[in-house]
C-alpha positions in Angstrom: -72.7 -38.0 45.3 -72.4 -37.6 48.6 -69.6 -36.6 51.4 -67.4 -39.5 52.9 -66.3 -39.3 56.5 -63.1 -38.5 55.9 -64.8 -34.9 54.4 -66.9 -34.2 57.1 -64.1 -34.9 59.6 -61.8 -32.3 57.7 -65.1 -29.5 57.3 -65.7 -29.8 61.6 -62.0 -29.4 62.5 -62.0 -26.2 59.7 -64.4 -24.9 61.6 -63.1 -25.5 64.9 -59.7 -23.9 63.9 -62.3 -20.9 63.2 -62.2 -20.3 67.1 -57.8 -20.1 67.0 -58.9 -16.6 64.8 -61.5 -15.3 67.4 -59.3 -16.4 70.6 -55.6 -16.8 70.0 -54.9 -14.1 67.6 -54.3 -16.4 64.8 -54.1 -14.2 61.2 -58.1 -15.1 59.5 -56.5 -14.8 56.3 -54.6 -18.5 57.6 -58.1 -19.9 58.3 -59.7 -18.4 55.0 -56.7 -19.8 52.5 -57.2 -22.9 54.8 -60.8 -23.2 53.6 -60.1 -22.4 50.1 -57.5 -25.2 49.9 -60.1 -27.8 51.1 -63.1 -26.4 48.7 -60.6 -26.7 45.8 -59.7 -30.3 46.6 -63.1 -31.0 47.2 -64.3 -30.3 43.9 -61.0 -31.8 42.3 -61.9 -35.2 44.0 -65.1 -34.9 43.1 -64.6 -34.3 39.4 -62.4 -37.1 39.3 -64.8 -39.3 41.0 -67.4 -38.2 38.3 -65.2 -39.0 35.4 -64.5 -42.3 37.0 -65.8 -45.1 34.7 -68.3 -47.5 36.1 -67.0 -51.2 36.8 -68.2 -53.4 34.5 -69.9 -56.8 37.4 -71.7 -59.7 35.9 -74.0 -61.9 38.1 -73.8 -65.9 37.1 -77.0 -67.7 38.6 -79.0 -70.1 37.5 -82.5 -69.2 35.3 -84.0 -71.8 37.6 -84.1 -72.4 41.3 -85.7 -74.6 43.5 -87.7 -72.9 46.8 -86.3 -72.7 49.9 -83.0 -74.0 49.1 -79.8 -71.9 49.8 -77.5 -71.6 46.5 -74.4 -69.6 45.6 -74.6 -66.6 43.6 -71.6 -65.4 41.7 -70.4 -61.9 41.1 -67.7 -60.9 38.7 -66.5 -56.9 38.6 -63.8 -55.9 36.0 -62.0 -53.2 36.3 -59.9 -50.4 34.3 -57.8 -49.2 36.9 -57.0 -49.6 40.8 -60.1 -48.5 43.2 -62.3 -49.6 46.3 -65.7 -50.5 46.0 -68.8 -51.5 48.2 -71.1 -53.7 46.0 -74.2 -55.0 47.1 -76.6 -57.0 44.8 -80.0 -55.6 44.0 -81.7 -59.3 44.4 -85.3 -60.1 45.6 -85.6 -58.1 48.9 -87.8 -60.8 50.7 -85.0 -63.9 50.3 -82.9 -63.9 53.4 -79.1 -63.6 52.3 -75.6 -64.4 53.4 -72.2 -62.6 52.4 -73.7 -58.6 51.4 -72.1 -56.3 51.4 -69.0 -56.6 50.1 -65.8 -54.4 50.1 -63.5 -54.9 46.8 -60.5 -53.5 46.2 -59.9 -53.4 42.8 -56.9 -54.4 40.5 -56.2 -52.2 37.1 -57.4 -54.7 33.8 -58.2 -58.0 36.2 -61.9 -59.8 36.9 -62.7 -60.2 40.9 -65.3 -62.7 42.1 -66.9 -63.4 44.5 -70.1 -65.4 46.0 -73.0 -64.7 48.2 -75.7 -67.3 49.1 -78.9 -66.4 48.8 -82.6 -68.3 50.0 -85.6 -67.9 47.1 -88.5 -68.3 49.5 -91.7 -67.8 47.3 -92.2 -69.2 44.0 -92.9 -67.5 40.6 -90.9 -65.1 38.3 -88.3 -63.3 40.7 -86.1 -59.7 39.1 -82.9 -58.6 40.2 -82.4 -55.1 39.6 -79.3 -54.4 38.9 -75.8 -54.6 41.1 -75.4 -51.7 43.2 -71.9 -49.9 43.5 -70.3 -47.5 45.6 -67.5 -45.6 44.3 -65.0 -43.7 46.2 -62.4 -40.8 45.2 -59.0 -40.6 45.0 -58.4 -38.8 48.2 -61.5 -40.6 49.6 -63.6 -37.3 50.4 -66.8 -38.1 48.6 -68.6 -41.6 47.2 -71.1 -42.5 44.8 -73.6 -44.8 44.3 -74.2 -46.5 41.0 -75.9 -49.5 39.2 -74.2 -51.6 37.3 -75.5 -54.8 35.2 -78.4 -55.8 33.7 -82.0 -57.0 35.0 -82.3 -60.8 35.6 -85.0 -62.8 35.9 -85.1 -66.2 37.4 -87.8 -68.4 37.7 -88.5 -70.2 41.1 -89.6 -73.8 41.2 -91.3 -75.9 43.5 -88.5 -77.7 45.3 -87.7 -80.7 42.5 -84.2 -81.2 44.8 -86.0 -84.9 45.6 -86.6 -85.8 42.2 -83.3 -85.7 41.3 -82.6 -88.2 44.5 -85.2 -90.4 43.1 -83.9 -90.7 39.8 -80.7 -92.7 41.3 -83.5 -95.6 42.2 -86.2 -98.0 41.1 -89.5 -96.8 41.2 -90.4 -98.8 44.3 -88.0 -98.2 45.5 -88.1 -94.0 45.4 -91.7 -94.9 46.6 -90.0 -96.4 50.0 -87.8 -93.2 50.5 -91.2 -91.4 50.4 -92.3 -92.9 53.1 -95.2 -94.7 51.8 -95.9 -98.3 53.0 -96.2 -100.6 50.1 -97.7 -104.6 50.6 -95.7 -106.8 48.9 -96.8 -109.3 46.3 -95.9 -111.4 43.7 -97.8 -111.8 39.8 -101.1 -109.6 40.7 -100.5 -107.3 37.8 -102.6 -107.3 34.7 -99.5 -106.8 32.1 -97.0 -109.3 31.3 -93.6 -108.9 32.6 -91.3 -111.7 32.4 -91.0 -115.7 32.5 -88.9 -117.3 35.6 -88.3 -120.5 37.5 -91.6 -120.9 39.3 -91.4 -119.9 43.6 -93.0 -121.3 46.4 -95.5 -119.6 46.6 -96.8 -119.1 43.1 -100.5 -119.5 42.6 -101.4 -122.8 39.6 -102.2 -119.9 37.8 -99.5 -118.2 37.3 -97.5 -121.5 35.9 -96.6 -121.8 32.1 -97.4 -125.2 30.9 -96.3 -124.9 27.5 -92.8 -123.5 28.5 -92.6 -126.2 31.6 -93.0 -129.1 29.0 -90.2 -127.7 27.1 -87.7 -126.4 30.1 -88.7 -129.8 32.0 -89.4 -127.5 35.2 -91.8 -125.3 36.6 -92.2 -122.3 34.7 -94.2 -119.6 36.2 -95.6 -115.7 34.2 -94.6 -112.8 36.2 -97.1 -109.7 35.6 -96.4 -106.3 36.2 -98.8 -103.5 37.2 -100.8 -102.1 33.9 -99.0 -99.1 32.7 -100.4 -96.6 30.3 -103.1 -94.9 33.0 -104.0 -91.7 33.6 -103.5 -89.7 36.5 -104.6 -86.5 37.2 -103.9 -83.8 39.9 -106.8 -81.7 41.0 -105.2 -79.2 43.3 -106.7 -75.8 44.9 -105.4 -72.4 44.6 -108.5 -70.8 46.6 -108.3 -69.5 50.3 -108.2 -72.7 51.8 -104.8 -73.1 51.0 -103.3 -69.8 52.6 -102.6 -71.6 55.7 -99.0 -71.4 56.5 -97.1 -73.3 59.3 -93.4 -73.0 58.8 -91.7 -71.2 56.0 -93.7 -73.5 53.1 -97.2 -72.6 53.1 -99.4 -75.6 52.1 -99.8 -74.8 48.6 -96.2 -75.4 48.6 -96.4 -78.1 50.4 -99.4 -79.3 47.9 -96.8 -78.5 44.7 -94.2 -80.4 46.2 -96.2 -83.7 46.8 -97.8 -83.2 43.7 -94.5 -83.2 41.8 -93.7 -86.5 43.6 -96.3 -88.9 42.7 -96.5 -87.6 39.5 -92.6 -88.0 39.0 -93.1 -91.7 40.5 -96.3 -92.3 38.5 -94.2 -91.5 35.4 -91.9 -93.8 36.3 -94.5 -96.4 36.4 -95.5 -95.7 32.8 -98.5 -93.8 33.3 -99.6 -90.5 31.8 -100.1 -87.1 34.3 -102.1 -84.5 34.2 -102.0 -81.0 36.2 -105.5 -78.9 36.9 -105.3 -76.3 39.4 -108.3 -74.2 40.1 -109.9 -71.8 42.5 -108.0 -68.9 41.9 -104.9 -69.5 39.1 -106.0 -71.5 36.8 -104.2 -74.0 34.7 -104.4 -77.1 32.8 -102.0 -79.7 31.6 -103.0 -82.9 29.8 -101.6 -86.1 30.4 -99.0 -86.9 29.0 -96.3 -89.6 29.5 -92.6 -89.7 29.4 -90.5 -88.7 31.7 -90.1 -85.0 29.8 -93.5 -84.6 31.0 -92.3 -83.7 34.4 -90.6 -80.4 33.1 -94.0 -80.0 31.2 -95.8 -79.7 34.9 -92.7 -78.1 36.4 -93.0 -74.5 34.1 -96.8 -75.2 34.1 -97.0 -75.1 38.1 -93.7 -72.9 39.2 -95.8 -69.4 39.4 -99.1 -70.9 41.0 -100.2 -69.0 43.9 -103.4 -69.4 45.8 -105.7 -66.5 46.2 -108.2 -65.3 48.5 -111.7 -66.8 46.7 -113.7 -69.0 47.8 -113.4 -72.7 45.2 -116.0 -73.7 43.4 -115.3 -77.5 43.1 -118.5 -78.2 41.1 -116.8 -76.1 37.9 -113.6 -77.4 38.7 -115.5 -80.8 38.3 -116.8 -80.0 35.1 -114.2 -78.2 33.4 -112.1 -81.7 34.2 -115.1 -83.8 32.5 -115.0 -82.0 29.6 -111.0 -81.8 29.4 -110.4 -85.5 30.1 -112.5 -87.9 29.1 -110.7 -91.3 29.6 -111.0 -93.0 32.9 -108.4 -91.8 35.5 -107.3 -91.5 39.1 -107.9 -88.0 39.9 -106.5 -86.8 43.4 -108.1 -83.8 44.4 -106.2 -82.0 46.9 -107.6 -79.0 48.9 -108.7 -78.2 52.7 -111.9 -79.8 53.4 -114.6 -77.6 55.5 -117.7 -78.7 56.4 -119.2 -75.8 54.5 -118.0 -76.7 51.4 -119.4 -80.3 51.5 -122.7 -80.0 49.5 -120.4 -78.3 46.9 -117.5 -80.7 47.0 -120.3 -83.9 46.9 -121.5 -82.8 43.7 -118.5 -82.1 42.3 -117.1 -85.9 43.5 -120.6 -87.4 41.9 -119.3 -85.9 38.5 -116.3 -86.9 38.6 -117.5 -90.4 39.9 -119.5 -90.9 36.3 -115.9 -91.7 34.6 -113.3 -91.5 37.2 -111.4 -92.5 40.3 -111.5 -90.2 43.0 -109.6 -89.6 46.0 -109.6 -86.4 48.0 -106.6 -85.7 49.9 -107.8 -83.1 53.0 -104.6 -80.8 54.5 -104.9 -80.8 58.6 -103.5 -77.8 60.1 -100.7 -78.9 62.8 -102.2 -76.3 64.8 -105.0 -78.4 65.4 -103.3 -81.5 67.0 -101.3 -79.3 68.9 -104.3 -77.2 70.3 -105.6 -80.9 71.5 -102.5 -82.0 72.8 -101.8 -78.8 75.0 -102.5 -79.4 78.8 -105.4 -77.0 79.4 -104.6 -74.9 82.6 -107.4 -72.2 82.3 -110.9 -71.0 80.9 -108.7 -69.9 77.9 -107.1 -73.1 77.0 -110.1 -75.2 77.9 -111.5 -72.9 75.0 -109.4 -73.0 72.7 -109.3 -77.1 72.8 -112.5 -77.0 72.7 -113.4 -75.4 69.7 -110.3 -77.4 67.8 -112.4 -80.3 69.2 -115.2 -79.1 67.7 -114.0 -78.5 64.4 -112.1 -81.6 64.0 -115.6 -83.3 65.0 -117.0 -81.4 61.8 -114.1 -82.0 59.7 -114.5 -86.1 60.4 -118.2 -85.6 59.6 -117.4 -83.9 56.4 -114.9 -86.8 55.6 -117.3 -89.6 56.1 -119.8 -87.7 53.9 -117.7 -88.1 51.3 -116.4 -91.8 51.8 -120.3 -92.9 52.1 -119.9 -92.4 48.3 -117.0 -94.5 47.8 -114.5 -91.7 47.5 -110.9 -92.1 48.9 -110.3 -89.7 51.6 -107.2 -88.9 52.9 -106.6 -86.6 56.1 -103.2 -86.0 56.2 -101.0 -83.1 57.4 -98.7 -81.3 55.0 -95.7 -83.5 56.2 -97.1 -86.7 55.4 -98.9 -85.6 51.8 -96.2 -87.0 50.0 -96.1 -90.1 51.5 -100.1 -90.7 51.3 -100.4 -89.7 47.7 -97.7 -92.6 46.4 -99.3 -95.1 48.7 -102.5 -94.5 47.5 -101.7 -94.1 44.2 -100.0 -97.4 44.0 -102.6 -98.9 46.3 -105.2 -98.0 43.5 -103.0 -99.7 40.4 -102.2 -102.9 42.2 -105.8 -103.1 42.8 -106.8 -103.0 39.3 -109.3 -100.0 40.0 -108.1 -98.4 36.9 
């Protein structure tokens, strides 16, 4: 409990009006009853405000939340009688909010709401302590700060807002908002799909001559890409994926591409898998069905990468032994020209029964260091040693697509966008 303004106002003019006794010949015994009066009310309002029964204030949010999107949080406070009250929610104290404090007056036996918005801006379980209160008096000469409601946790996913989007459209179609550039073509698939009126443009191939003879006209087989495959994503949670460039870091970024293809690739019919290694581990097997995406969702939410170096070659091995039908495995990590002989001999493994493509993250930084007109020794420095490690990047890149693997070098922006096209690019090619 502590003093409100409105006491320590009343305690300095008390004292002032001590100086009427010393200089103007006012009676003391005036000044002294004076001060009596105020230290009984004091501890009156103070009593009062002890006895005063804490609001009862329930929080409604969701148990799930995607990252780095703003939502509303609601906050209900009941009542027992008429009072004022400063309430300010307990959440996470790293997600930027909008709408605390608030000031509440009150009404005897009613419910008050109101909202807040609030940012989650790191992924993983996520508490909030508690609703914080302060009470005031009756005659507003002390307050007193309480807790009210219960622990909450909520659980913070990676952003899954453009799932939802793509679920209003074809698969092809939710590739396209993507971004990824798709070649179009007619009957290459390996699986039946349907019979139609034959198209310019069919191959002989392709025609029906059975069903021709009976329709009397061209009858063509429309294929479809082969469903059922495996795919499997292969992502790092070592150092290399620390980097941060905006409010994601790349790890997000990785989560949030990941979640995309493999929402699309479910779509196609396919199973998905989920290893992460480096520093968390974890390890999802494929499954299919579009429930599966939940499955990666609570598997993946609380990844975070740690400070360790990766050691691809047990990553490599632990998959071998996990999954042992053929799949398209998409490693994604940061590829450094140290870690090649490492990475190389984790790819060869992998090579023996799978599909591999290695998508590489490229630090904006790096473009824009080359980009920057270079004015002094400094920035001639600085480009140049960008220049130089983009040179030893490229080598490291080539290294690995001398052995047939797909390589992607793609900044965190364009992941998405790269992983569906070369996902699709691999089924319509029959690699599978």
């Amino acid at each position: 409990m502590r003093p409100a303004p409105l006491l320590i106002a009343l305690l300095i003019l008390w004292g002032l009006s001590g100086l009427a006794v010393l200089f103007f010949g006012v009676p003391a015994v005036a000044w002294q009853i004076t001060g009596a009066v105020l230290l009984l009310l004091c501890a009156a309002d103070a009593m009062l405000l002890r006895r005063r029964a804490t609001p009862q204030v329930f929080r409604e949010i969701p148990e799930a939340l995607p990252l780095g999107i703003e939502r509303d949080v609601v906050l209900r406070v009941e009542s027992l009688r008429r009072q004022r009250v400063d309430l300010f929610d307990l959440h996470p104290g790293a997600w930027p909010s909008q709408g605390l404090p608030q000031r509440l007056k009150l009404a005897p036996a009613t419910a008050t709401s109101f909202s807040y918005r609030l940012r989650p801006n790191m992924r993983g379980d996520a508490w909030f302590q508690g609703i914080q209160l302060r009470l005031h008096s009756p005659l507003r000469l002390w307050r007193q700060s309480r807790v009210a409601g219960a622990p909450q946790r909520v659980r913070v996913y990676p952003n899954f807002a453009p799932l939802t989007k793509f679920a209003l459209f074809s698969a092809e179609q939710a590739s396209r908002l993507v971004g990824a550039h798709l070649k179009r073509r007619r009957g290459e698939g390996t699986d039946f799909h349907q019979m139609r009126e034959y198209r310019v443009g069919d191959s002989m191939r392709q025609i029906d001559w059975k069903a021709t003879a009976r329709s009397r006209k061209l009858i063509s087989r429309e294929y479809q890409d082969e469903k059922n495959q495996q795919l499997v994503m292969m992502i790092d949670t070592g150092r290399r994926m620390l980097a941060r460039e905006d409010e994601l870091g790349h790890f997000d970024h990785v989560l949030n591409a990941s979640l995309v293809v493999s929402y699309l690739a479910l779509r196609q019919g396919d199973a998905v898998g989920l290893l992460a290694s480096g520093g968390d581990r974890r390890w999802v097997a494929p499954q299919r069905g579009m429930a599966a995406i939940d499955t990666l969702l609570r598997a993946s939410y609380d990844l975070q990468p740690q400070a360790v170096a990766t050691d691809y070659l047990a990553a490599a091995t632990e998959l071998s032994l996990r999954q042992r039908r053929r799949s398209l495995v998409m490693l994604v990590t940061n590829v450094r020209d140290e870690d090649i002989e490492d990475l190389l001999a984790a790819v060869r493994l992998l090579q023996k029964r799978h599909l591999v493509c290695v998508a590489s993250l490229r630090e904006r930084s790096l473009d824009e260091a080359l980009d920057r007109d270079v004015n002094d020794l400094h920035g001639a420095i600085h480009a140049g040693a960008a220049a130089r490690y983009l040179e030893q990047r490229a080598a490291a890149h080539d290294a690995l697509r001398s052995h047939r693997v797909m390589v992607l070098d793609v900044s965190s922006e364009e992941l998405p966008a790269a992983l569906v096209e070369r996902y699709l690019a691999a089924k319509r090619a029959g690699l599978l």
